[in-house]
Backbone as JSON Lines, residues from 0, in Angstrom:
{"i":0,"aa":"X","n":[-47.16,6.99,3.86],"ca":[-48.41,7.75,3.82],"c":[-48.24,9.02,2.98]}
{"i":1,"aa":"X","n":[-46.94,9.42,3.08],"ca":[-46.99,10.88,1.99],"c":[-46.83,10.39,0.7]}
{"i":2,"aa":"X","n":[-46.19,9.34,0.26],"ca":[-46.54,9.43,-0.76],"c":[-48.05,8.91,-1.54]}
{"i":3,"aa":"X","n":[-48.42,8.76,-0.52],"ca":[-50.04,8.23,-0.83],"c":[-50.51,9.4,-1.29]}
{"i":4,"aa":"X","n":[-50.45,10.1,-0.01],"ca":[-51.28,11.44,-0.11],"c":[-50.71,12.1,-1.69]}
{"i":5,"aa":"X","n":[-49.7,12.01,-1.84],"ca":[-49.06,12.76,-3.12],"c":[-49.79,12.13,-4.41]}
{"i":6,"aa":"X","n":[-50.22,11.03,-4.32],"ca":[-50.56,10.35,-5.5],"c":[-51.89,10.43,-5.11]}
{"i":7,"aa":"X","n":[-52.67,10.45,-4.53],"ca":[-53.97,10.94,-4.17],"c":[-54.66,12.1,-4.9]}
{"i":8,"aa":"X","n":[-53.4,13.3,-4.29],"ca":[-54.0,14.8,-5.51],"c":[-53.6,14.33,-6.84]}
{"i":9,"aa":"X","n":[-52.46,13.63,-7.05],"ca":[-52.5,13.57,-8.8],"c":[-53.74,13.1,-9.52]}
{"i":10,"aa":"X","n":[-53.99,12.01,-8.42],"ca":[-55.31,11.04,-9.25],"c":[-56.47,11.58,-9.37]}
{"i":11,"aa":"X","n":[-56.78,12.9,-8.54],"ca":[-58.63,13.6,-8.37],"c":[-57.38,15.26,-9.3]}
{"i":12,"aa":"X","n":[-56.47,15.07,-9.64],"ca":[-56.44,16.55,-10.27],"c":[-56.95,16.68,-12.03]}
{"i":13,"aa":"X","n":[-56.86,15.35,-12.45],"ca":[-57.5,15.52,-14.02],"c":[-59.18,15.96,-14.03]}
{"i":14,"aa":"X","n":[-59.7,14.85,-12.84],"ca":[-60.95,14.89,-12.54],"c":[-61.74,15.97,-12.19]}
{"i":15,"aa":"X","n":[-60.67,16.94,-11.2],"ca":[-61.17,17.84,-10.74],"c":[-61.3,18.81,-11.64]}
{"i":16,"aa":"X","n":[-60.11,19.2,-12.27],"ca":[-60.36,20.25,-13.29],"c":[-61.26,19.96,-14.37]}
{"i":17,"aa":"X","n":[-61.55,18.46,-14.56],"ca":[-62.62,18.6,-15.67],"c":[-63.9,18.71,-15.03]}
{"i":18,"aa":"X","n":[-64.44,18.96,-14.13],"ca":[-65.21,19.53,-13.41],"c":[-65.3,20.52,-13.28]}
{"i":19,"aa":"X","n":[-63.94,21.63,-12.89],"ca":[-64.01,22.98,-12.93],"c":[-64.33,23.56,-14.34]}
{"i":20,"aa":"X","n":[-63.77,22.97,-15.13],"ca":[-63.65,23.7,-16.53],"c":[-64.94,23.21,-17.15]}
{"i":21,"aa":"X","n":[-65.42,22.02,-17.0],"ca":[-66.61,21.46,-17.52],"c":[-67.6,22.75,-17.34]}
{"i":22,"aa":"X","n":[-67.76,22.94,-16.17],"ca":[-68.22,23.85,-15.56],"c":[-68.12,25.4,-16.27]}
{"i":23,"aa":"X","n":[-67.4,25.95,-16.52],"ca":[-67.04,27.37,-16.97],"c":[-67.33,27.2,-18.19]}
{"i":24,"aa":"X","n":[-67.22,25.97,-18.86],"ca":[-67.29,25.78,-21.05],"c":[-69.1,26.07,-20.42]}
{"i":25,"aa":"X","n":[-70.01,25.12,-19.87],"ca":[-71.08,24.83,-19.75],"c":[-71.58,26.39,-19.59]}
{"i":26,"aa":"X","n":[-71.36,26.67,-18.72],"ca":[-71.97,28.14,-18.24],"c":[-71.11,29.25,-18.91]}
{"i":27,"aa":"X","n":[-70.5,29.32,-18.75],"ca":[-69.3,30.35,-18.84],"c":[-68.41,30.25,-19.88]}
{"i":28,"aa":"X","n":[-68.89,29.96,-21.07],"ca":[-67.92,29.69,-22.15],"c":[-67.05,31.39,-22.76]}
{"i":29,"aa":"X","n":[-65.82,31.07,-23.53],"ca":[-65.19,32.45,-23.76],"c":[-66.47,33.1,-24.53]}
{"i":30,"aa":"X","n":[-66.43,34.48,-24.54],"ca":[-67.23,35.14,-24.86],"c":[-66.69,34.82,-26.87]}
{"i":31,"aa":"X","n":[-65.9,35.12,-26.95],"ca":[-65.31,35.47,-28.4],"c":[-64.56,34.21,-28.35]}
{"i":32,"aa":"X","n":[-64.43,33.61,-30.15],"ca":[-63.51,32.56,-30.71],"c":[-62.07,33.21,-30.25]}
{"i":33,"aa":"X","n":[-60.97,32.53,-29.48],"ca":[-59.86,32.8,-29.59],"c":[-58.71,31.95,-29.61]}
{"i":34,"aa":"X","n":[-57.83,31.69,-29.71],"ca":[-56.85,30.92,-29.46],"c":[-56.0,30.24,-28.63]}
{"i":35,"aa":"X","n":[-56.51,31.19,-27.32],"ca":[-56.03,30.77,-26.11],"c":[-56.73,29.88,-25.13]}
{"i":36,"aa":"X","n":[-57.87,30.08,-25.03],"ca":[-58.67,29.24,-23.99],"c":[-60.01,28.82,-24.91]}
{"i":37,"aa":"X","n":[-60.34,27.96,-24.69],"ca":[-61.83,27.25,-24.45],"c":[-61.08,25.55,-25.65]}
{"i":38,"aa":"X","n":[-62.46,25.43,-25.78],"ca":[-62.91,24.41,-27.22],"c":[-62.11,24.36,-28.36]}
{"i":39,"aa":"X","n":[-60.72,24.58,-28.7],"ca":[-60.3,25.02,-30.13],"c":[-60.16,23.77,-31.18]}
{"i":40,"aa":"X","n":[-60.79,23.44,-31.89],"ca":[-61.05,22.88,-32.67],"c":[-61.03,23.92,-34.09]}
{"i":41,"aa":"X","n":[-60.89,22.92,-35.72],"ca":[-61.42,23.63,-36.22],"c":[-62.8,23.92,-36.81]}
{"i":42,"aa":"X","n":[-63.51,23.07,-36.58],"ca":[-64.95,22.84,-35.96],"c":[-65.94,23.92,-35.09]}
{"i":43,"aa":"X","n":[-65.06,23.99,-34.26],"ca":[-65.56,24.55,-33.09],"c":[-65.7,25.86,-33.71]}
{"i":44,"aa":"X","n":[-64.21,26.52,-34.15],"ca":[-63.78,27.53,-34.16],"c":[-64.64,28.77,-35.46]}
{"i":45,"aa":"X","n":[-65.54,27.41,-36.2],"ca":[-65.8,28.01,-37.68],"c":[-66.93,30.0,-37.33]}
{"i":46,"aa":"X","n":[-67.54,29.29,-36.35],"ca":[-68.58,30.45,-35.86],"c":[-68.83,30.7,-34.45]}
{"i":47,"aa":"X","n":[-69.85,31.76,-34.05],"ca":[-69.93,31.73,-32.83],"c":[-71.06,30.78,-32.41]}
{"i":48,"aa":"X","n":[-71.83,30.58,-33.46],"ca":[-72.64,29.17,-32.87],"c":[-72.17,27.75,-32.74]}
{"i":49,"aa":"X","n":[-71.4,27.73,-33.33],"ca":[-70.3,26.48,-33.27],"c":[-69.56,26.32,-32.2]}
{"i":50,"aa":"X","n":[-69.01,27.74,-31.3],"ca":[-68.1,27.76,-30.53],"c":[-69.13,27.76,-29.37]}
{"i":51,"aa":"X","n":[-70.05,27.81,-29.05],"ca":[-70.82,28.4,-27.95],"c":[-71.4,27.08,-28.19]}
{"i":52,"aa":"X","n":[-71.68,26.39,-29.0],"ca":[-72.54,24.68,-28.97],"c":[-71.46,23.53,-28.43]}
{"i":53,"aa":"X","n":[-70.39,23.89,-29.07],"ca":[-69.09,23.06,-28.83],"c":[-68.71,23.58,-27.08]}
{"i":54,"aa":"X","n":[-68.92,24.61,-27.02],"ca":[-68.5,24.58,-25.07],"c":[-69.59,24.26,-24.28]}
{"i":55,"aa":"X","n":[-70.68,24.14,-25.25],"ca":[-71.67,23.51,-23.98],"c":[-71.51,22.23,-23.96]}
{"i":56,"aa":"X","n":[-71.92,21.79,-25.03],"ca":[-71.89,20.55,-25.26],"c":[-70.47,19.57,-24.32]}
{"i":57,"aa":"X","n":[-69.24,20.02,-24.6],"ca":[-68.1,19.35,-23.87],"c":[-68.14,19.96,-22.48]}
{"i":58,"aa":"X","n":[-68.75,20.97,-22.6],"ca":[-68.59,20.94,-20.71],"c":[-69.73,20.15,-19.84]}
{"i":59,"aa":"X","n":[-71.01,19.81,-20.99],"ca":[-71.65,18.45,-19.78],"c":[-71.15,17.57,-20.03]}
{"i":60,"aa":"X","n":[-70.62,17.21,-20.81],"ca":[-69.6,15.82,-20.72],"c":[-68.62,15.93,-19.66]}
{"i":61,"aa":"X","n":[-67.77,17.09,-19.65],"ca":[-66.8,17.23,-18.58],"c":[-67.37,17.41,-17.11]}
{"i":62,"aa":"X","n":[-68.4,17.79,-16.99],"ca":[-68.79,18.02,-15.92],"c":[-69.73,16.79,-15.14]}
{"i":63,"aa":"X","n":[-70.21,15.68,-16.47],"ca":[-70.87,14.92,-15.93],"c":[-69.38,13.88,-15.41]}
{"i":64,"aa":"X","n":[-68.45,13.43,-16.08],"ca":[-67.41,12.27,-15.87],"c":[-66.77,12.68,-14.9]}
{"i":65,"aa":"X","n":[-66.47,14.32,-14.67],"ca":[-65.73,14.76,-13.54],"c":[-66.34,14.09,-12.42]}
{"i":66,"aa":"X","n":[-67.76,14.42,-12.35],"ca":[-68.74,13.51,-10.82],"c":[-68.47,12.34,-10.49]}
{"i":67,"aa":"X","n":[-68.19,11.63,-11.81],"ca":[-68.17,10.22,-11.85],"c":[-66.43,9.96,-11.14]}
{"i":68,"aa":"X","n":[-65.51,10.55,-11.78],"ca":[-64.56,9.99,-11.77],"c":[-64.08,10.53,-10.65]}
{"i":69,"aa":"X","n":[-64.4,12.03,-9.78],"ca":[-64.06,12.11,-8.84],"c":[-63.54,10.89,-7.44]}
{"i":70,"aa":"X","n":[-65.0,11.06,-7.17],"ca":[-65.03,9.77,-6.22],"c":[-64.17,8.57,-6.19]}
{"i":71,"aa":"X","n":[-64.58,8.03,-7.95],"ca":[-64.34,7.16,-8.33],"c":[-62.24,6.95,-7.72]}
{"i":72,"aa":"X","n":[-61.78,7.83,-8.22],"ca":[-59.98,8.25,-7.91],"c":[-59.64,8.07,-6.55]}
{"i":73,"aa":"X","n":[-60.73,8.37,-5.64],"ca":[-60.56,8.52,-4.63],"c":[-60.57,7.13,-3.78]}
{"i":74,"aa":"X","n":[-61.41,6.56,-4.53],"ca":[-62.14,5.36,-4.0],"c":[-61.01,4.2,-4.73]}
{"i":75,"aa":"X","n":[-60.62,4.55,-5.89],"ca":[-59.52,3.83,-6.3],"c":[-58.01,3.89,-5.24]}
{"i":76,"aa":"X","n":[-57.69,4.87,-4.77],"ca":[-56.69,5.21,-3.75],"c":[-56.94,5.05,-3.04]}
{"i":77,"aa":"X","n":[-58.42,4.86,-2.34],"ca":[-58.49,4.03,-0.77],"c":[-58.2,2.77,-0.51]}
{"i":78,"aa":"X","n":[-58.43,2.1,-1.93],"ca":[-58.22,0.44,-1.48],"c":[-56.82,0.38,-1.31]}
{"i":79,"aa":"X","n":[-55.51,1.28,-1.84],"ca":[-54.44,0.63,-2.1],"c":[-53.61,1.7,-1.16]}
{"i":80,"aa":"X","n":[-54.62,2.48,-0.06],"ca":[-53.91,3.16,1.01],"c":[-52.8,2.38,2.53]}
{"i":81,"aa":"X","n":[-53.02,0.6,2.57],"ca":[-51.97,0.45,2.77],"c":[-50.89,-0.5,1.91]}
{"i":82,"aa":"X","n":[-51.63,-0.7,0.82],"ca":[-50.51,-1.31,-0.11],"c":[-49.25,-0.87,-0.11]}
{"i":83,"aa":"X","n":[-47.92,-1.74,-1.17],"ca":[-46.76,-1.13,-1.83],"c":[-47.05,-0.09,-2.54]}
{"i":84,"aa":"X","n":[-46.06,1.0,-2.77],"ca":[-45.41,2.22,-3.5],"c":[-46.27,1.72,-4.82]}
{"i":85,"aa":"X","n":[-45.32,0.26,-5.03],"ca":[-45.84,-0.12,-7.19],"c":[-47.42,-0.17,-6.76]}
{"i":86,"aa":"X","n":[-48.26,-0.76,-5.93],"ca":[-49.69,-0.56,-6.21],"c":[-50.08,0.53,-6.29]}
{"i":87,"aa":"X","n":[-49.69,1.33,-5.56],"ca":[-50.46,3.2,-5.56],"c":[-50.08,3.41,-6.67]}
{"i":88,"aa":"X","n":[-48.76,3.41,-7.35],"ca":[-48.57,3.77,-8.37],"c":[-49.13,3.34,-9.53]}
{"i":89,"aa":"X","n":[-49.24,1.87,-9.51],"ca":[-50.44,1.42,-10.6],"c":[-51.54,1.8,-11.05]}
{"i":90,"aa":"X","n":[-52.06,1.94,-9.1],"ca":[-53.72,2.44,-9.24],"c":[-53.53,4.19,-9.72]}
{"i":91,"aa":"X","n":[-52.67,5.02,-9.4],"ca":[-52.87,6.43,-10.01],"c":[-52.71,6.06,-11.76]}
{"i":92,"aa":"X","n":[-51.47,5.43,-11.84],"ca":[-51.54,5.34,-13.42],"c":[-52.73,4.9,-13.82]}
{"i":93,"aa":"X","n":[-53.39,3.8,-13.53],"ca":[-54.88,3.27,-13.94],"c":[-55.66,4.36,-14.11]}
{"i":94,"aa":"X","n":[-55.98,5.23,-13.39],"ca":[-56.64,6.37,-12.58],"c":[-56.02,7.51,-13.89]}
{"i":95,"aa":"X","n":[-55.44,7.89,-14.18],"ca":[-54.67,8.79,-14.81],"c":[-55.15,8.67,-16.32]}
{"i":96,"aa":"X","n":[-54.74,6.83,-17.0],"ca":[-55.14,6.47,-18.51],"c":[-56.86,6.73,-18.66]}
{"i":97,"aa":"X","n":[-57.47,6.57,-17.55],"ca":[-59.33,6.05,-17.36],"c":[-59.4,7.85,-17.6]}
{"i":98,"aa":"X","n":[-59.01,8.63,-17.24],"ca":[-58.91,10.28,-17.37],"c":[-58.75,10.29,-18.81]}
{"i":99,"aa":"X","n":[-57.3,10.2,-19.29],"ca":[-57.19,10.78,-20.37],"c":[-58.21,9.89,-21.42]}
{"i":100,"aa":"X","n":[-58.16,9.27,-21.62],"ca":[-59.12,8.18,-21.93],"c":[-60.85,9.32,-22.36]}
{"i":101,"aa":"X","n":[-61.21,9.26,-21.1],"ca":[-62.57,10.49,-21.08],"c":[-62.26,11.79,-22.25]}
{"i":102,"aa":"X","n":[-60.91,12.42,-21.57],"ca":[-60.69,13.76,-22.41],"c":[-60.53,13.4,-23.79]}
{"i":103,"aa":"X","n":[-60.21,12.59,-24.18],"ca":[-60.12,11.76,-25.7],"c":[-60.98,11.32,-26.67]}
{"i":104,"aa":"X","n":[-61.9,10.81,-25.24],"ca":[-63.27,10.58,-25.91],"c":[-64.46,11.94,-25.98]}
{"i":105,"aa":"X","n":[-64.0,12.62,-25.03],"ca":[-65.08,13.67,-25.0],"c":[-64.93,14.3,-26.14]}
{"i":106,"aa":"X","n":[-64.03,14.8,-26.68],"ca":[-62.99,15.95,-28.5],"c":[-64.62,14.51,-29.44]}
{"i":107,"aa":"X","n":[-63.96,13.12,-29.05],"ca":[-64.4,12.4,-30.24],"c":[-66.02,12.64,-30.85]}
{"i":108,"aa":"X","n":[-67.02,12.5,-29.03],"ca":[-68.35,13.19,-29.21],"c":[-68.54,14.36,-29.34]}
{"i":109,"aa":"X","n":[-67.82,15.41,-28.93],"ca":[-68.29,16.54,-28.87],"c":[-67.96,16.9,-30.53]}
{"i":110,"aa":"X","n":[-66.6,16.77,-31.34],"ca":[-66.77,16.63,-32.93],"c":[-68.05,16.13,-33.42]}
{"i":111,"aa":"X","n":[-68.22,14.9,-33.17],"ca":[-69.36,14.16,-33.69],"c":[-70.85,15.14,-33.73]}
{"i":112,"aa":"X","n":[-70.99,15.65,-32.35],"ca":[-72.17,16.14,-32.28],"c":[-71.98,17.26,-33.26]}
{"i":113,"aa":"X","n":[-71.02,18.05,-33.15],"ca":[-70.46,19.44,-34.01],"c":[-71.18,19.24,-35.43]}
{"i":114,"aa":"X","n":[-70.89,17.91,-35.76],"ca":[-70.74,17.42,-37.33],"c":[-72.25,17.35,-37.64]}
{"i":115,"aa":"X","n":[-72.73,16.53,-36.37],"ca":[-74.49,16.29,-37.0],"c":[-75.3,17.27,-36.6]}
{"i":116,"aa":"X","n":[-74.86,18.37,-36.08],"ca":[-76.05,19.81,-35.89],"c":[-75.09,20.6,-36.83]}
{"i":117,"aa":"X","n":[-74.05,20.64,-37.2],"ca":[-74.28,22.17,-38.25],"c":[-73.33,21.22,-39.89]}
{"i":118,"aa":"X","n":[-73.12,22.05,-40.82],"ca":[-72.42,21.67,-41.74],"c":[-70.91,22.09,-41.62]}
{"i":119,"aa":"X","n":[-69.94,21.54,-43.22],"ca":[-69.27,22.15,-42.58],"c":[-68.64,23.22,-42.64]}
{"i":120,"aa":"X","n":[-69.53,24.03,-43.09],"ca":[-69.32,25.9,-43.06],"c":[-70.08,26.44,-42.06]}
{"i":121,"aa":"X","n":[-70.04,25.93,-40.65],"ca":[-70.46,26.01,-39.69],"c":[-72.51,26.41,-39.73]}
{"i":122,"aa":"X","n":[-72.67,26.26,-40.47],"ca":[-74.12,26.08,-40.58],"c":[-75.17,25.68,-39.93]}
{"i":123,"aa":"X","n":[-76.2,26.09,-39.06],"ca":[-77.11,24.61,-38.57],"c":[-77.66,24.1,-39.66]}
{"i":124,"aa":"X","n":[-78.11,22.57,-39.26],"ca":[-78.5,21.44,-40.65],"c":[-80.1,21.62,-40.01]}
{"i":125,"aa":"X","n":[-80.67,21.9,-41.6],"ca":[-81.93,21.76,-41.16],"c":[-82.88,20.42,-41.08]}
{"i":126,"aa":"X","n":[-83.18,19.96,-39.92],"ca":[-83.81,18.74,-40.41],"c":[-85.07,18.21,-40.9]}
């Protein structure tokens, strides 16, 4: 059972934080372009409308999959709460790739969108 429980927080901790952070880009994005925290892209990074479109934009993505995948981790670790060690471990790894997977894809749309609202001297495109 402990190691259930142990692989339990691993599997809702990608999820969770992309929820928390989804959350803070969405609302609460860095005030100023910097290097340390938010969106860094070089995209993102060109302006402050770029950087402030780029943290909204990826934090409803992060904040919508976080909802999703929450549960989802959880609900993946209930079925295999009395399985073998290798199933929990499968299902977190499963649980873990389906995460990074999201964060991978989210950079891919949130570029994309970057690309079709401004140019690329950070510009909005007029349509």
């Amino acid at each position: 059972m402990q190691v259930w429980l142990i692989l339990l927080v691993s599997s809702v901790l990608i999820p969770g934080i992309m929820l928390i952070f989804g959350f803070f880009f969405r609302y609460h994005p860095a005030k100023h372009i910097n290097e340390l925290y938010g969106y860094r892209t070089s995209m993102s990074m060109k302006n402050q409308k770029t950087w402030k479109f780029a943290h909204q934009y990826c934090g409803r993505i992060w904040m919508r999959c976080g909802i999703v995948m929450l549960p989802a981790a959880v609900l993946c670790m209930l079925v295999v709460i009395n399985a073998s060690e290798e199933m929990m471990i499968m299902a977190t790894i499963g649980v873990w790739i389906a995460a990074f997977a999201v964060l991978i894809g989210s950079v891919v749309f949130t570029e994309h969108a970057l690309r079709k609202t401004f140019d690329s001297s950070g510009e909005k495109r007029i349509p």
